[in-house]
N, C-alpha and C positions, 0 to 999 in steps of 0.2 A: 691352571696349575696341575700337577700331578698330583695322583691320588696316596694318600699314605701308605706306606708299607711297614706290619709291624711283625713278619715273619719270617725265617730264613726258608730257601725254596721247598726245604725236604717236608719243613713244619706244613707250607703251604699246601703241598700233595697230600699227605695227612688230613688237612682237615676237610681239603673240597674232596676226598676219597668219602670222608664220614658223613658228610652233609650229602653226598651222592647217595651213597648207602641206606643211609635213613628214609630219606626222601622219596624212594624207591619202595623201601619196605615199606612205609607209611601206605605210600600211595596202593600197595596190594594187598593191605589190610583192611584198606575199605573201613574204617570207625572212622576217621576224619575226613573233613573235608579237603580232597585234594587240591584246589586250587589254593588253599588257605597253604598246604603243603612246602607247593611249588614255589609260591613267592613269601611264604618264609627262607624257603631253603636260597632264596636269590638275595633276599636282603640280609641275609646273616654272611655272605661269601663277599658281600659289598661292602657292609658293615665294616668286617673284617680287617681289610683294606686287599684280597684276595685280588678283586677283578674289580677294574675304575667304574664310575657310571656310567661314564660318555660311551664306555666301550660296550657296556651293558647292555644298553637302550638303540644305541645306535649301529654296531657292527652284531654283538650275539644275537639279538632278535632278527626273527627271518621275518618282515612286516609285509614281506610280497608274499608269503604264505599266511599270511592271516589275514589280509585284502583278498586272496582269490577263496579263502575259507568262510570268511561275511557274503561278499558278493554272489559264491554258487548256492551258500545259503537262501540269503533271499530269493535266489532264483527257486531254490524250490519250494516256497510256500506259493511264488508265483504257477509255477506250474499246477498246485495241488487246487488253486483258484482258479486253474483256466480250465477246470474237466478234462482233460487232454488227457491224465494218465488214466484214471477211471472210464473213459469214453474207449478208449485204446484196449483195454481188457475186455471188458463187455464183448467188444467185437468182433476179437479177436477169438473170444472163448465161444460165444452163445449158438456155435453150430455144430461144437466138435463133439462126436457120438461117445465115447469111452470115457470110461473115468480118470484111467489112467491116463488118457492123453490131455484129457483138459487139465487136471494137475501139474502135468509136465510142461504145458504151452504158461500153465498161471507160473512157473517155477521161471520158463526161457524169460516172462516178461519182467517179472522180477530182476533179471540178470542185464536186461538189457535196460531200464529205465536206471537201474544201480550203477551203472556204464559214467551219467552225469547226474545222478541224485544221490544225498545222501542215503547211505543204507537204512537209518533205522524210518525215515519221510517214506521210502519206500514200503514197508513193512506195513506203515499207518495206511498209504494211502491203499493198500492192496490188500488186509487182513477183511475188511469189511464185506468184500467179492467172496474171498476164501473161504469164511465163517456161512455166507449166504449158499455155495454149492456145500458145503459138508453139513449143510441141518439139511435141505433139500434130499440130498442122497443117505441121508443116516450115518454117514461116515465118521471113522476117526479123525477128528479134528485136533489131534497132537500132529498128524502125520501132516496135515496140511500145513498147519502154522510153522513150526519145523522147517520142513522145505521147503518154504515162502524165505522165511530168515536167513538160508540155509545159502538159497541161490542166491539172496541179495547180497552175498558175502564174498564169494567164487570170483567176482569181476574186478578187482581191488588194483590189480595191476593192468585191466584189460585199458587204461587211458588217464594221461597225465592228472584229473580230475574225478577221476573214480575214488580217489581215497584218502585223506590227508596225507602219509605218507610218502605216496607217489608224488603228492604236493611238492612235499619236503624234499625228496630227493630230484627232483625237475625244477628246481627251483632254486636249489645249493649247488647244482651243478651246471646251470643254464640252458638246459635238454630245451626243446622248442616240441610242441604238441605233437608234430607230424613223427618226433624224433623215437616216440614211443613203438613206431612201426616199422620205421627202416633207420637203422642209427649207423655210423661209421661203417657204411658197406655192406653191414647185415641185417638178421630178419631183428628188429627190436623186441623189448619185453611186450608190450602189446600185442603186437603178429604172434606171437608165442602162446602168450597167456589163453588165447582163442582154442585152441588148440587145445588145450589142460581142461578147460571150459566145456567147450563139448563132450569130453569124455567124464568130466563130471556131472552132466546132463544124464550120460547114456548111464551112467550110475544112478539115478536116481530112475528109471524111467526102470533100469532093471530091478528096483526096490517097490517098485508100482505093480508090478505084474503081475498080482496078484489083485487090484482092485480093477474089477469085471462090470460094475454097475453101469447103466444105460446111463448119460448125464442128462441133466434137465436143460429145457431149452432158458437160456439167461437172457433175460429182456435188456436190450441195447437202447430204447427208446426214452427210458427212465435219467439216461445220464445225457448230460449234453454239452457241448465244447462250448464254453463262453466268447474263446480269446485265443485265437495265435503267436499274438506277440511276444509270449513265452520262448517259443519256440523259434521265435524269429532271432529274439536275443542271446538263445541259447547257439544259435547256428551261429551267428555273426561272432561269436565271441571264440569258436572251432578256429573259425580262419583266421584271428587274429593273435590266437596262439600260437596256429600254425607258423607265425612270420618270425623271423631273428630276432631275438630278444636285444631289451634296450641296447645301442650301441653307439656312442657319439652324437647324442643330440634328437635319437630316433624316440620319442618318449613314449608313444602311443602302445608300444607292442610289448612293454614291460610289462610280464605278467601280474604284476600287482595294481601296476592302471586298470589291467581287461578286468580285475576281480573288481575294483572299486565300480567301473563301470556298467558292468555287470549288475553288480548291486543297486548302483543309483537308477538301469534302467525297471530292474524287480519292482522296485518301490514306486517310481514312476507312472509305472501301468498299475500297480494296485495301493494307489495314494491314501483309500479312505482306510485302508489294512495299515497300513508304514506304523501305526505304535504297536497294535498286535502282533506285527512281522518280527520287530525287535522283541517285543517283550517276551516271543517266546523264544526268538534265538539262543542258539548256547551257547551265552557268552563265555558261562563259565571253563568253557572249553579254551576259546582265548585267552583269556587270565591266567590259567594252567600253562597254556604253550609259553606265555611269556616267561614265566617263572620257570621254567625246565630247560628256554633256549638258554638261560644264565649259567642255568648249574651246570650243563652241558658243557656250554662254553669256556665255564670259570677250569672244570676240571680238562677241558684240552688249554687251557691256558698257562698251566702250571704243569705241562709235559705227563698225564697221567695217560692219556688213552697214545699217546707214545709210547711209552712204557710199555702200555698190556699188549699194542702192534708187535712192539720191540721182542717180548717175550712168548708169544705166538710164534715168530718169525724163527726165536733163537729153540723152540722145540724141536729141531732137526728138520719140520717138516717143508720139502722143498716141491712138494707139487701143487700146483692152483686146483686142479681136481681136487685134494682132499680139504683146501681150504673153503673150496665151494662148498661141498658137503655138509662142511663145520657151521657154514654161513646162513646155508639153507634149513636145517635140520634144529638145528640151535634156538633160529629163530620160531619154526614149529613149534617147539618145545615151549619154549618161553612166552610166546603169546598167548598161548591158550592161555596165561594168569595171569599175565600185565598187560600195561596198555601201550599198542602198538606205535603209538604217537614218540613219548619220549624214547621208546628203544632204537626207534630208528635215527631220531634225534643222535643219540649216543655210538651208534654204528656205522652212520657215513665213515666220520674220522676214521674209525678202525678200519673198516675197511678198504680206505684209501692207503694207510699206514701199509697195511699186510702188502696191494696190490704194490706199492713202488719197491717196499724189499724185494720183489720175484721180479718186477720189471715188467709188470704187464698192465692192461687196461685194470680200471677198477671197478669200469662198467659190469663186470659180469658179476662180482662181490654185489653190488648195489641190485641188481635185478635181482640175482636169488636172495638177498635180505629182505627185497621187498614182497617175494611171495611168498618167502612161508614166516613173515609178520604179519601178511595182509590176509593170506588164507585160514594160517594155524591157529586165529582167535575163534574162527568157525566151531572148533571141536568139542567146546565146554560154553554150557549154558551162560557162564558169567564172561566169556571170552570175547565176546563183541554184543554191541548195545543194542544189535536187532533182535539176536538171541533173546536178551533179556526183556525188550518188549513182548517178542511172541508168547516167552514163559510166562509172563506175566498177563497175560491175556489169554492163558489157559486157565491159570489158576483162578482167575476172577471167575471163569465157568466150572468150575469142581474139578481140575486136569489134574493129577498130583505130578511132578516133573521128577522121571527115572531114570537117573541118571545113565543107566544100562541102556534101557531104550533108547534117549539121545545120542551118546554115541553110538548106538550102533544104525543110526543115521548119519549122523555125521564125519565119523572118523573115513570111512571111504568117500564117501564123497567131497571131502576135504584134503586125502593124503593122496588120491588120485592125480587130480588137477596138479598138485606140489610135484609129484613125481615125475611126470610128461614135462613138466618144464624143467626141470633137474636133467632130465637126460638130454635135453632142447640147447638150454645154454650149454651144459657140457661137449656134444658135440659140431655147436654153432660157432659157440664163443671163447672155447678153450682148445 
């Protein structure tokens, strides 16, 4: 049967505007708990008679984004079980003479294991190494920890599973893995992002240059690779994203199968872990996106983020350059204090709305929403959860966290990377 309706459309806008609103502020005020937030704010817009269940559950929820969110999970406490990223460091670092460069190589490896691991997994599994050369060489160990965090942050758009985001938008939009490199003819947001990435590197290595110390020889024989199969599963699961997303019948290559699969092989290989695996999953992160695909959903339901396209559109302004700018910059701004997740949630639409007014792709609105969402939380300590581990693991050793000093680590080496791709799409994609 159809669901009740007990408001006229305008009432309706009204109230999924206020229940956005709220929900939003709640969520950036950090006193409550936001998942408790999110699915209030869903079952008050259902309650309502706003937005039906079936449609709720079944079309607003992206569940192949939260199958390939479980599953790359698991994959990585598998990995952290198989020695591989810690064995990988070790070896990587235990020959290199300068301080500055073993920093920089501990910073690339960060950036490259952040590539398919969560950022803040990364952070754990590499803080341990960091902490062990910066007592050895007497060093500042803000600056390490920092730019451990710092780098696992920069790769966000460098592949379809580098970031929930990029989850969200390759997965609301049917992008297939490989599409993040060469998409519709051109070089994709990945082949770009690489690009931004290096030059974020060469920022940090020019904020080194000044640590001169001889490095200690790091002993490689202490750590030890238990297990491949991580990496086996991890590879096998590259090429099956790579392949056309489900299409008549084809079920195997629907990226929320490869996530489930994924996961059931995590768990598989490390069977006697599977309750520790979940128990320490974050689920509550789940529970959150559900409640937020709703609100999301309930307000493009009742014509609102039409509306705010509508009236973007009707500002006079008719070039996609200055839309990109708004798209890119906006999002900077904005991340650094919310969380990345529902804003992108909230800005596909929009940015689809803008792109079909001008009559152009929307691909290029989505690539720069997704970098300076994915980068701009980099810039303030509570802006992304690596951040907040690392501060929090200074503090536990007497760090007090400046906020002058961390930005003025992180603001270049975060508005860099933004910038190279801003001028990338602009003259790629527009």
């Amino acid at each position: 049967m159809e669901w009740y309706n007990l408001f006229d459309p305008r009432t309706e806008k009204i109230i999924a505007f206020a229940v956005l609103t709220a929900a939003f502020a709640l969520v950036l005020y950090r006193k409550f708990d936001i998942v408790y937030i999110s699915l209030a704010g869903a079952g008050l817009l259902i309650g309502m008679g706003i937005m039906e269940p079936d449609a709720a559950l079944w079309h607003a929820v992206e569940w192949k984004v939260l199958a390939i969110y479980w599953g790359y999970g698991m994959l990585a406490f598998a990995f952290r079980e198989s020695g591989l990223p810690a064995w990988t460091g070790t070896a990587i670092l235990r020959h290199v003479e300068k301080e500055k460069y073993i920093l920089l190589l501990l910073c690339v490896l960060a950036a490259v294991l952040s590539s398919f691991m969560a950022n803040p997994v990364v952070v754990i599994l590499l803080a341990p190494l960091a902490i062990d050369i910066a007592q050895k060489l007497k060093a500042n160990l803000f600056v390490y920890l920092i730019s451990l965090s710092i780098s696992s942050n920069i790769v966000t758009t460098v592949a379809m599973i580098s970031d929930p985001p990029a989850l969200i938008v390759a997965s609301s939009t049917g992008m297939k893995f490989i599409d993040f490199y060469w998409f519709q003819g051109k070089a994709g947001l990945g082949t770009i992002s690489v690009l931004g990435i290096i030059a974020a590197l060469l920022v940090l290595l020019y904020k080194f240059r000044h640590m001169r110390n001889k490095a200690v020889n790091i002993e490689a024989e202490a750590v030890r690779i238990r297990s491949y199969i991580p990496l086996a599963i991890f590879a096998a699961s590259v090429v099956a994203l790579s392949l056309p997303i489900m299409n008549e019948g084809i079920f195997l290559v629907n990226p929320g199968t490869v996530g489930l699969l994924v996961g059931a092989g995590a768990l598989a290989y490390n069977w006697k872990e599977a309750r520790r695996m979940h128990r320490e999953f974050d689920w509550a992160s789940i529970f959150f996106l559900v409640g937020i695909f709703i609100i999301i959903a309930a307000v493009e339901e009742v014509g609102l983020l039409k509306d705010f396209a509508g009236w973007m559109a009707a500002t006079g302004l008719k070039s996609p350059a200055v839309y990109l700018f708004i798209f890119i910059w906006m999002s900077v701004l904005l991340s650094s204090f919310i969380d990345n997740v529902p804003y992108t949630v909230l800005m596909i639409p929009v940015c689809t709305y803008v792109a079909d007014s001008l009559g152009i792709s929307p691909f290029v609105f989505y690539f720069g929403m997704l970098v300076g969402c994915g980068i701009g939380g980099n810039i303030t300590p509570v802006g992304a959860t690596a951040n907040v581990l690392a501060c929090g693991m200074l503090e536990q050793r007497g760090y007090k966290i400046e906020l002058r000093k961390f930005l003025a680590l992180s603001v270049p080496v975060s508005v860099t990377p933004v910038l190279i791709v801003h001028l990338l799409l602009q003259f790629i994609w527009l």
